[in-house]
C-alpha positions, 0 to 999 in steps of 0.5 A, a space after each residue: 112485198 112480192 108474192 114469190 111463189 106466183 112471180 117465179 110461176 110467171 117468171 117460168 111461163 116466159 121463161 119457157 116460152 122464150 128459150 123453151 128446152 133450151 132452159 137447163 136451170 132456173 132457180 133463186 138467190 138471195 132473200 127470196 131464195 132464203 125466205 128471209 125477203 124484205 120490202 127493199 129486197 131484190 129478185 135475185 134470179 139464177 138462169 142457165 141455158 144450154 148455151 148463151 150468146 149475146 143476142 141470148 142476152 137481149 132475148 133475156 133482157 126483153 124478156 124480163 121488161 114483160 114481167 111485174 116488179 121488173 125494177 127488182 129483178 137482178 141475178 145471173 145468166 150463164 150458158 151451161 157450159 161455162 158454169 160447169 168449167 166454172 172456178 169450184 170454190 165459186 160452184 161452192 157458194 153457188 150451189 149451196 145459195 141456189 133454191 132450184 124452182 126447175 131443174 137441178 144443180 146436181 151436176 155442178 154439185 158433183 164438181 166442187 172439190 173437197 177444198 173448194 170451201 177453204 180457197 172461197 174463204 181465202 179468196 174473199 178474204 183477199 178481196 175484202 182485204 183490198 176492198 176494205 183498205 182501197 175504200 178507207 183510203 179513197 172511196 171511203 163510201 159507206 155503201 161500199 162498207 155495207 156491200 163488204 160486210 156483205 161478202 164477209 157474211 158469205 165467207 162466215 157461210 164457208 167457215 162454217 161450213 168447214 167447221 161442222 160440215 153443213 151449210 147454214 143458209 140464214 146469216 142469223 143462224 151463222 151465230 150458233 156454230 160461228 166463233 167469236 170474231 166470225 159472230 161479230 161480223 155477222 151481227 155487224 152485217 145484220 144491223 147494217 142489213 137492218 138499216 143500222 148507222 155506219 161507223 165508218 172508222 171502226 167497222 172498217 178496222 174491224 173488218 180490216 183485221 177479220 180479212 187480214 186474219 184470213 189471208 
């Protein structure tokens, strides 16, 4: 597994010698920025320069073939402005799933309404609901049942959220504060994140109807 704390100091140090001040954020998601990292687990990397352009991209993207585990790192990249107009119930997951190794995100912080929680539930709700139904009908692909239980478990983050006015960052502790149907969501996403056996069928009517009930 990748010694984070080392990789990030490196992965600053090119960072910095590629766009110099022009970097307003780095930071973490995913399994390392949750401390919750695996063999198997991506480097999920969040950039934000003052601005980006295309031949910014490339710069990055030459940029990231210097570093180790280059096979791993994935993420974001996005210039300052355009994440600040960013749509807030986005900023809402965002923000809270965001481990700052330079700089903050307390700008963004300041613009996620008051409902920005409630419209991320019901616009995952609504994705997985089409995803869902499209897949049983045509793709009928496992993985992509995997990667929609996935996204259900962000939007359980959200219900709890507006339950008890915290955000839970381990899917694991949703378990303490989510109800009863949001629990099974969880627990079927972390035996599938675990290597569990898809069954196909019924994880997806299940998640079917979780969608349908938050729509």
């Amino acid at each position: 597994m990748v010694e984070i704390n080392k990789w990030t100091g490196e992965f600053i140090k090119a960072l910095d010698k590629t766009f110099g001040s022009r970097v307003w954020f780095a930071g973490l998601q995913g399994s390392y920025g949750r401390g919750e990292a695996t063999e198997s687990s991506d480097i999920d990397t969040v950039v934000i320069l003052d601005k980006l352009t295309a031949s910014d991209i490339k710069i990055y993207d030459n940029m990231l073939d210097t570093l180790a585990d280059r096979d791993l790192i994935c993420g974001f990249l996005s210039g300052k402005d355009e994440i600040l107009n960013w749509e807030t119930s986005d900023l809402f997951q965002f923000y809270y799933d965001t481990r700052a190794i330079k700089g903050s995100l307390d700008e963004i912080f300041a613009r996620i309404d008051e409902n920005a929680a409630e419209r991320a539930v019901k616009i995952a709700a609504c994705n997985i609901y089409h995803s869902c139904v499209h897949n049983m009908l045509y793709e009928k692909s496992e993985e992509i049942l995997r990667a929609l239980y996935k996204s259900a478990s962000f939007a359980v983050q959200a219900i709890c959220f507006k339950k008890i006015g915290k955000y839970i960052v381990k899917q694991r502790d949703l378990l303490g504060c989510a109800d009863e149907e949001e629990k099974q969501i969880v627990r079927t996403f972390l035996y599938l994140k675990n290597g569990g056996t898809v069954d196909f069928e019924e994880m997806s009517a299940a998640l079917f109807s979780w969608s349908k009930s938050h729509i």
